[in-house]
C-alpha positions in Angstrom: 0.0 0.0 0.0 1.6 3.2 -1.3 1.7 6.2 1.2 -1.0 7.9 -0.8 -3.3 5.3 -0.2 -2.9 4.7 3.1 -3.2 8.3 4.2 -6.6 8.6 1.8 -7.6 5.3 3.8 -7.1 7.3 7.0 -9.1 9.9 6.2 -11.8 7.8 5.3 -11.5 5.8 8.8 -11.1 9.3 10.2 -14.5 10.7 8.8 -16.0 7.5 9.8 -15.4 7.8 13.1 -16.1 11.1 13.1 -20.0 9.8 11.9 -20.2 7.3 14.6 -19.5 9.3 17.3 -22.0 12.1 15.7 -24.5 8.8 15.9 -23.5 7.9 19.1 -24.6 11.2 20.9 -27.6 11.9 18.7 -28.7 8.4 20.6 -27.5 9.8 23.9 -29.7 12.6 23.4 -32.7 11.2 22.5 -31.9 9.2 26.0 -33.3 5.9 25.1 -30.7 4.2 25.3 -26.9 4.1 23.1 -25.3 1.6 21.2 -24.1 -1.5 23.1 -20.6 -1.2 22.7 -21.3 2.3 24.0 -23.7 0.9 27.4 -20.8 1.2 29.8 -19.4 4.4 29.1 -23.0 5.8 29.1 -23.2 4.3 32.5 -19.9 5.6 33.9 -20.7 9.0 32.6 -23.7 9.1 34.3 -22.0 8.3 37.6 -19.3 10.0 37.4 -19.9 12.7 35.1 -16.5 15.2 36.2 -15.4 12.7 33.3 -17.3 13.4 29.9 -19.1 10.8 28.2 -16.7 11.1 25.3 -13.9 10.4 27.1 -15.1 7.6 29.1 -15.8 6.4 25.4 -12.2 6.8 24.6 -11.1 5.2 28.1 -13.6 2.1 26.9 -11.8 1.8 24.0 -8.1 2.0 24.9 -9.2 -0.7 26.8 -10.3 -3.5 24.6 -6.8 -2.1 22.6 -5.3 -3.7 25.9 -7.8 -6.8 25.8 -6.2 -7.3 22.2 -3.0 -7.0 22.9 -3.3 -8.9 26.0 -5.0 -12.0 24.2 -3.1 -12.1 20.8 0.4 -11.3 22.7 2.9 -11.5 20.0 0.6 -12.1 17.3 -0.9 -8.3 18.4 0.1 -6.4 15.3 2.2 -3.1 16.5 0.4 -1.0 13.6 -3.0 -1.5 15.5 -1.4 0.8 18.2 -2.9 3.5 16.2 -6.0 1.9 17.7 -5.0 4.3 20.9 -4.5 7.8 19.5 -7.7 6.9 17.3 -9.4 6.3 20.4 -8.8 9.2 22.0 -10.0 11.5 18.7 -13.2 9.2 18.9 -13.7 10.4 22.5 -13.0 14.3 21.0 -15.3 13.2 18.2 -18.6 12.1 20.9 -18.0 15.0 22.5 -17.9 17.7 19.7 -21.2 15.3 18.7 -22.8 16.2 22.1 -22.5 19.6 21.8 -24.1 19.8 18.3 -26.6 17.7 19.2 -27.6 19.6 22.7 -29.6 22.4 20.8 -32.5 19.6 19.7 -35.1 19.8 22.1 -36.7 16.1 22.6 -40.0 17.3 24.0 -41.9 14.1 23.7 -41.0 10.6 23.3 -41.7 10.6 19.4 -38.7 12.9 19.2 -36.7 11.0 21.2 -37.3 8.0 19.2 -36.8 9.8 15.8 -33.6 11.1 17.4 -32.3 7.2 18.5 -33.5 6.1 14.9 -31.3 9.1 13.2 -28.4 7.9 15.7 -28.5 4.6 14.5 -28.2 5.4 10.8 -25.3 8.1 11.3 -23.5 5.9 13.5 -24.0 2.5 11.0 -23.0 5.3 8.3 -19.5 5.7 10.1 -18.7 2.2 10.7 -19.4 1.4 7.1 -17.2 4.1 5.9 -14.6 2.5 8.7 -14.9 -1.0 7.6 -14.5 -0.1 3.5 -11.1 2.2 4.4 -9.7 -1.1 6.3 -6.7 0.3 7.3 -7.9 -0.2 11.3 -9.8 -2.0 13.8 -12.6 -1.0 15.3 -11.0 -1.3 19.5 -14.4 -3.3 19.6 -14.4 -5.2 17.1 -10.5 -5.4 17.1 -11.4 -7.6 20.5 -13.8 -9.5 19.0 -11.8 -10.7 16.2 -8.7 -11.6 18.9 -11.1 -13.4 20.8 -12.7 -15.1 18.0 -9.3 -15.9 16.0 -7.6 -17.1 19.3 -10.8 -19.3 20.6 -11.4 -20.8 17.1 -15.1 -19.3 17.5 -17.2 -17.7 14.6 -16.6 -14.0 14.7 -20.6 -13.5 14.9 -21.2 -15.7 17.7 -18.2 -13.9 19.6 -19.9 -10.3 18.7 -22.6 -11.2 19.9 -21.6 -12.7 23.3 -19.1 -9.3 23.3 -22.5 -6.9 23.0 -24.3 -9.3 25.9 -21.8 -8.8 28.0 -21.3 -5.2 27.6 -25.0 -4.5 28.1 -25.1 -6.7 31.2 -22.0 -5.0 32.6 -23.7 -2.0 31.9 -26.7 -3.4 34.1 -24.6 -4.7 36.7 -22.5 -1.5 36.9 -26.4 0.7 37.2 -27.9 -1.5 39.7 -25.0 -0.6 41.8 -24.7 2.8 41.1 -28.3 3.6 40.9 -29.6 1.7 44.4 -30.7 -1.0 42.1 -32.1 1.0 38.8 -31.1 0.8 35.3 -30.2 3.3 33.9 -28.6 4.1 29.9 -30.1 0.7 28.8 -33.2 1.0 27.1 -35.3 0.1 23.5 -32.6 2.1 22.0 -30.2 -0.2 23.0 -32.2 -3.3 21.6 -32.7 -1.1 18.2 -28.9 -0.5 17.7 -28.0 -4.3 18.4 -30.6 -5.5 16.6 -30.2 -2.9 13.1 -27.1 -1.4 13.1 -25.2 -4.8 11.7 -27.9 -5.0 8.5 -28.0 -0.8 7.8 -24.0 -1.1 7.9 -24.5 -3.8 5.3 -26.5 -1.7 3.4 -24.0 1.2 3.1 -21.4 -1.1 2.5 -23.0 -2.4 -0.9 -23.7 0.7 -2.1 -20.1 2.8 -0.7 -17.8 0.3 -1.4 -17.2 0.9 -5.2 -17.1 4.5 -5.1 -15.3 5.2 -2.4 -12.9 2.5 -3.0 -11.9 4.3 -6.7 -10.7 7.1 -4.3 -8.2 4.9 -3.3 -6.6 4.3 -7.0 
């Protein structure tokens, strides 16, 4: 891959992320609930909200980059360090989202939900534009796929079982904080797990060719 290419790959990762965290806190201000992968951070910032919820999403992230490297040990590819600085901009990213996003009103709960709909499409937008760039992991995703190529498991089996236990970590992590309420985990939650995989598939058929001739 010539220099050119990869930096044009970059950008497209780059803009991609900048969409899914854009996605991310339209759904964390319609409040019904964020993206599973998201669930923990949306907790944490809740509790212990001196920390923004974009940089608990960063902190999140840097550390399934340490799950990775901690489960593929040598096999952990040093280039996927990028994984950290990236995380970090994603955090930046989520929180430049919130901001933009804090001037909707949600007024009534059909707002709310056209809001966590929007969300879902922006942010399975970004991670489509990610996944066509391939020149990074997703940190999530970059877990799942140690987990899966380590264990032997199918990658979709371990995604799932990944966005399980993130939303039950979620609830654990609520229930103790909250005196035994859930809180961040909602219909929204169950939208994004259940939608986001087949609307990313959907941009992906129709992105691919023509941002991939961007590449040439």
């Amino acid at each position: 891959m010539s220099k050119i290419e990869f930096t044009k790959r970059l950008l497209i990762f780059t803009i991609g992320l900048f969409f899914s965290a854009l996605g991310i806190a339209f759904s964390k201000q319609a409040d019904l609930g964020v993206s599973t992968v998201s669930s923990v951070a949306n907790v944490l910032s809740l509790k212990f909200d001196f920390i923004s919820f974009g940089m608990w999403s960063a902190i999140m992230n840097i550390a399934f980059v340490l799950g990775q490297i901690i489960i593929l040990k040598k096999n952990f590819k040093l280039f996927q360090l990028m994984q950290i600085p990236m995380s970090f901009l994603f955090g930046i990213f989520t929180d430049i989202g919130m901001y933009i996003v804090s001037f909707i009103p949600t007024p009534n709960y059909a707002v709310r939900m056209l809001l966590t709909i929007a969300g879902i499409l922006i942010l399975a937008f970004g991670i489509a534009l990610a996944v066509i760039a391939d020149v990074l992991y997703n940190s999530g995703e970059g877990l799942v796929k140690a987990v899966s190529d380590v264990s032997g498991k199918d990658f979709g089996i371990v995604k799932v079982a990944f966005d399980i236990t993130c939303v039950l970590t979620a609830a654990i992590l609520s229930i103790i904080f909250f005196n035994f309420k859930i809180l961040g985990i909602r219909e929204g939650t169950l939208m994004a797990a259940v939608f986001t995989g087949f609307i990313v598939n959907f941009f992906t058929k129709f992105l691919t060719k023509p941002i991939t001739k961007l590449f040439k």
